[in-house]
Structure formats: C-alpha cells, structure tokens
Backbone as a printed PyTorch tensor [residue, N CA C, xyz], in Angstrom:
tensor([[[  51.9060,  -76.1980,  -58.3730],
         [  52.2540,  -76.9050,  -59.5940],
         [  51.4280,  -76.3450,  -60.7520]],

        [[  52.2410,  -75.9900,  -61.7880],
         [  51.5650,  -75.9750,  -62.8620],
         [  51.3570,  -76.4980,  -64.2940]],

        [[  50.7370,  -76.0010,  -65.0820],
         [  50.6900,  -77.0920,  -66.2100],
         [  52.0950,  -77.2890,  -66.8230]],

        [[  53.1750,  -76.5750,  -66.7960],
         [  54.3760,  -76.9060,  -67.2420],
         [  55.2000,  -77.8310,  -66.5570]],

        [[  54.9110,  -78.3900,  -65.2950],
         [  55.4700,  -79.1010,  -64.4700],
         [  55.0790,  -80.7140,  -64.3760]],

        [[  56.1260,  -81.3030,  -64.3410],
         [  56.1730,  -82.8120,  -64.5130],
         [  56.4810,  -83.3180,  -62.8560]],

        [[  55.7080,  -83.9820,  -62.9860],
         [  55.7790,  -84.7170,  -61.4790],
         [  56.3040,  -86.0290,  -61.5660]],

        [[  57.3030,  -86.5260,  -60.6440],
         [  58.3770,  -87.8430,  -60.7100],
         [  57.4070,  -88.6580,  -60.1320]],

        [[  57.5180,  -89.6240,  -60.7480],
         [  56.6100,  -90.9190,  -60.2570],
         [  56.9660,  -91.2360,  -58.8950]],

        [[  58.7790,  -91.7840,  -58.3740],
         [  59.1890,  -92.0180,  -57.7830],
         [  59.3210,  -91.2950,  -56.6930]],

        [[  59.5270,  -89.7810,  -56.7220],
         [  59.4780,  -89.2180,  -55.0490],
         [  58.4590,  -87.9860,  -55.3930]],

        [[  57.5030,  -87.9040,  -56.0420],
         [  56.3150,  -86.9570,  -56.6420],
         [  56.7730,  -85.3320,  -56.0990]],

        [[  57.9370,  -84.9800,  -56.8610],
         [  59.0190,  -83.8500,  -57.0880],
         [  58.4150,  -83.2460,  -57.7720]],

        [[  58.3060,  -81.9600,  -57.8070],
         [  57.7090,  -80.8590,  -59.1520],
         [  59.2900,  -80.7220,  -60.0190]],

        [[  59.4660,  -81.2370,  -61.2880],
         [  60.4670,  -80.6040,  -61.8800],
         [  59.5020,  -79.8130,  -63.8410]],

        [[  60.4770,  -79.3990,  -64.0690],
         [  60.5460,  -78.2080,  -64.9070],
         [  60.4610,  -79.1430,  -66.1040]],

        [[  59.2820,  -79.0170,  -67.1310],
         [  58.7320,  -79.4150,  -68.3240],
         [  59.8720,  -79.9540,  -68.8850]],

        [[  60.7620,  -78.7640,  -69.0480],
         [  61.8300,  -79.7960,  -70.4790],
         [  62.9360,  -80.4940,  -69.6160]],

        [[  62.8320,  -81.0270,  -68.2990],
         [  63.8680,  -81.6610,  -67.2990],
         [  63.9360,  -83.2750,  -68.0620]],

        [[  64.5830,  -84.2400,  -68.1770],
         [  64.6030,  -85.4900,  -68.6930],
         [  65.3000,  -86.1360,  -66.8820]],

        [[  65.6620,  -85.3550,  -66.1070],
         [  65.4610,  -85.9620,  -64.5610],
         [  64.9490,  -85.4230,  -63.5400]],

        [[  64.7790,  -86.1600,  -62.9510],
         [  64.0480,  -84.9170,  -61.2200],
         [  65.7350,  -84.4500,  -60.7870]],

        [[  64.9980,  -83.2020,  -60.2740],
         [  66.1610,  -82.3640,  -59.9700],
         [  65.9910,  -82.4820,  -57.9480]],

        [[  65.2320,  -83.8910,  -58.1300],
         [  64.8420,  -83.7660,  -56.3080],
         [  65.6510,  -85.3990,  -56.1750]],

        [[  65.6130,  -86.1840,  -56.9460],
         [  65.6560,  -87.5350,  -56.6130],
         [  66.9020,  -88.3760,  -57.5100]],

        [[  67.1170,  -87.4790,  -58.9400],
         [  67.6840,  -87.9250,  -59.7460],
         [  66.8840,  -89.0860,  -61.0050]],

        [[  65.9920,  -89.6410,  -60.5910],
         [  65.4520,  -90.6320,  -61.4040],
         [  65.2120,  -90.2750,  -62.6670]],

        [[  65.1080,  -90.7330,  -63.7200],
         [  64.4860,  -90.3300,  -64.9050],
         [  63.0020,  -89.9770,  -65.1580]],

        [[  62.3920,  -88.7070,  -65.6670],
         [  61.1340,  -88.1030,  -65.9230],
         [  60.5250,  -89.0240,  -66.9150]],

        [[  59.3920,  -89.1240,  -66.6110],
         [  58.7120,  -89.7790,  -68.2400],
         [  57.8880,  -88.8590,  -69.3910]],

        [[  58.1640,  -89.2020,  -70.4730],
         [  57.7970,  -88.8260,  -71.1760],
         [  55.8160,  -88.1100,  -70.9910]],

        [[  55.1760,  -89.4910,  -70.3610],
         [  53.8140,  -88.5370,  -70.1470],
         [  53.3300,  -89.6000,  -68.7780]],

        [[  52.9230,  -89.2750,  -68.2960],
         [  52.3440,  -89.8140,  -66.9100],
         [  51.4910,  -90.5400,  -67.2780]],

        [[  52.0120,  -92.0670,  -66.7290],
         [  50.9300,  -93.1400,  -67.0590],
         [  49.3700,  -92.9500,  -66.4320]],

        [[  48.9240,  -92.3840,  -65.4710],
         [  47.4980,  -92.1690,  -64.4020],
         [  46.9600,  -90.5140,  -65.1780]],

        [[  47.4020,  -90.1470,  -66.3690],
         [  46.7810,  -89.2620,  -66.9830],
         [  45.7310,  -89.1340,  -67.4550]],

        [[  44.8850,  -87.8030,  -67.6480],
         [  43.4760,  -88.4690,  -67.4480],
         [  43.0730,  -88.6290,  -69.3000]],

        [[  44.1790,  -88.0470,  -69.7790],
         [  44.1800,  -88.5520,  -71.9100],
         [  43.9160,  -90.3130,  -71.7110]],

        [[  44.9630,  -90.5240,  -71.2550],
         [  45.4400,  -92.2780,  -71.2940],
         [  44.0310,  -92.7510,  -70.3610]],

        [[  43.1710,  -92.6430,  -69.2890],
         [  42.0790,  -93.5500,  -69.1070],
         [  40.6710,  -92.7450,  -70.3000]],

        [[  40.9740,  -91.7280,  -70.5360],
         [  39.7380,  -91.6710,  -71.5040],
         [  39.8960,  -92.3300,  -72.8050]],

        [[  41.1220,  -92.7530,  -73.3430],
         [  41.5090,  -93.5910,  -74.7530],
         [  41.5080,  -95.0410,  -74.1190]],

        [[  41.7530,  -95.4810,  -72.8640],
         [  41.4340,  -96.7600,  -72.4170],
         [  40.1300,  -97.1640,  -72.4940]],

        [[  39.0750,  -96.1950,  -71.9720],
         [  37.8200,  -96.1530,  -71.5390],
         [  37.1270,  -96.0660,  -73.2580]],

        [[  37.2090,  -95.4390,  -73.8740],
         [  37.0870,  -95.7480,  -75.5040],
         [  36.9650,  -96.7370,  -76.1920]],

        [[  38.0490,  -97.3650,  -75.6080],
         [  38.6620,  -98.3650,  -76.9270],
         [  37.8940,  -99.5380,  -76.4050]],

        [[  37.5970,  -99.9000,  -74.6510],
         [  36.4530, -100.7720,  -73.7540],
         [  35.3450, -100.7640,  -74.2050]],

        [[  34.8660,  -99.2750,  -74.5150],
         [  33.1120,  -99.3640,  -74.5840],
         [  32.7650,  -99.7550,  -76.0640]],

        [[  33.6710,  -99.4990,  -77.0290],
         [  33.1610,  -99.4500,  -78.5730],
         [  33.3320, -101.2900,  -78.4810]],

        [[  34.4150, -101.5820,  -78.0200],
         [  34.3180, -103.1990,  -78.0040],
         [  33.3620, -103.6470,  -76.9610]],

        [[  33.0250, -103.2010,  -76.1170],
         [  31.3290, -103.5870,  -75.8370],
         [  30.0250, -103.5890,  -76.6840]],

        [[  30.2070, -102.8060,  -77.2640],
         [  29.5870, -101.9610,  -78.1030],
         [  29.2150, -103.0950,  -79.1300]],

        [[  30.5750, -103.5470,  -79.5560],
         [  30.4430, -104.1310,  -80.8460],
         [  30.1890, -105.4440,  -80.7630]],

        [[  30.3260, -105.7820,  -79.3990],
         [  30.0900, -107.4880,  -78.8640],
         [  28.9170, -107.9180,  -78.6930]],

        [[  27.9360, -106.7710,  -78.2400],
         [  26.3860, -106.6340,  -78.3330],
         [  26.1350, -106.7090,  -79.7590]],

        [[  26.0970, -105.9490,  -80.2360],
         [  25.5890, -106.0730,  -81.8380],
         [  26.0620, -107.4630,  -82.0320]],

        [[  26.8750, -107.8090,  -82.3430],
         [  26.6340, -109.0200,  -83.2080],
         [  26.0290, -110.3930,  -81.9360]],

        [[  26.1750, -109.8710,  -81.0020],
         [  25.3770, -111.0470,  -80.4200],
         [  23.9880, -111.1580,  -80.5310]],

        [[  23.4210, -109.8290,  -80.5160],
         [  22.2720, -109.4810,  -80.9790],
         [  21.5190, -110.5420,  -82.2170]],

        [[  22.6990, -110.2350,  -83.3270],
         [  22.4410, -111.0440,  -84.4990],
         [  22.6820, -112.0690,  -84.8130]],

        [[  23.9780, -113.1650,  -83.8600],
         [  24.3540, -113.8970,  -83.8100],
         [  23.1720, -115.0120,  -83.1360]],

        [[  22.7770, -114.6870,  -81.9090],
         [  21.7330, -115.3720,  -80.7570],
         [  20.8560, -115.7780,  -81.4640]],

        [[  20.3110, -117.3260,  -81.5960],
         [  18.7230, -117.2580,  -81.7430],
         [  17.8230, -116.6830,  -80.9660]],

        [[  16.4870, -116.3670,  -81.8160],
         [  15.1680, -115.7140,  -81.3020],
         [  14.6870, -116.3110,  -80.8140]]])
C-alpha cells in the first residue's frame, strides 16, 4: 500500500486515490479516514489547550 491508496473501512481493500468506491466490496470510499493520525493530533490539541486553559483560571479563580 501506498500513500496514494485509500483503504475501505468496511472490507480494508486497497483501492486507487481518486476511486469514490472500493473496487473489492462496492461500498463507498471516504473522503479521509476517520483513525488518521491528522484527526487524533487536532483532537489531542484542541484537549490539552482546554486543559490548559482550565488550570489557569482555576489557578486564579481558587482561594489561597
């Protein structure tokens, strides 16, 4: 498999980048693979800065 190749969720088929179906199963291709590792590093982001930001003001919020 290579980077041009889209893998079917449903029967994990190698089909061909610009395919809109698997050419193994028929199902429809998706646009970008939900378990991609873009999509948990923008998950993992968007978690820590709102950690991030929940400390600080508790920080300032808390009495001493």
């Amino acid at each position: 498999m290579n980077k041009k190749d889209k893998k079917c969720l449903y029967c994990q088929g190698n089909n061909d980048e610009s395919a809109s179906h698997c050419q193994h199963c028929g199902m429809a291709l998706p646009e970008k693979h939900p378990h991609s590792k873009g999509s948990k590093i923008k998950f993992f982001v968007k978690v820590f800065w709102a950690i991030v930001i929940f400390c600080v003001v508790m920080i300032f919020y808390l009495p001493r």
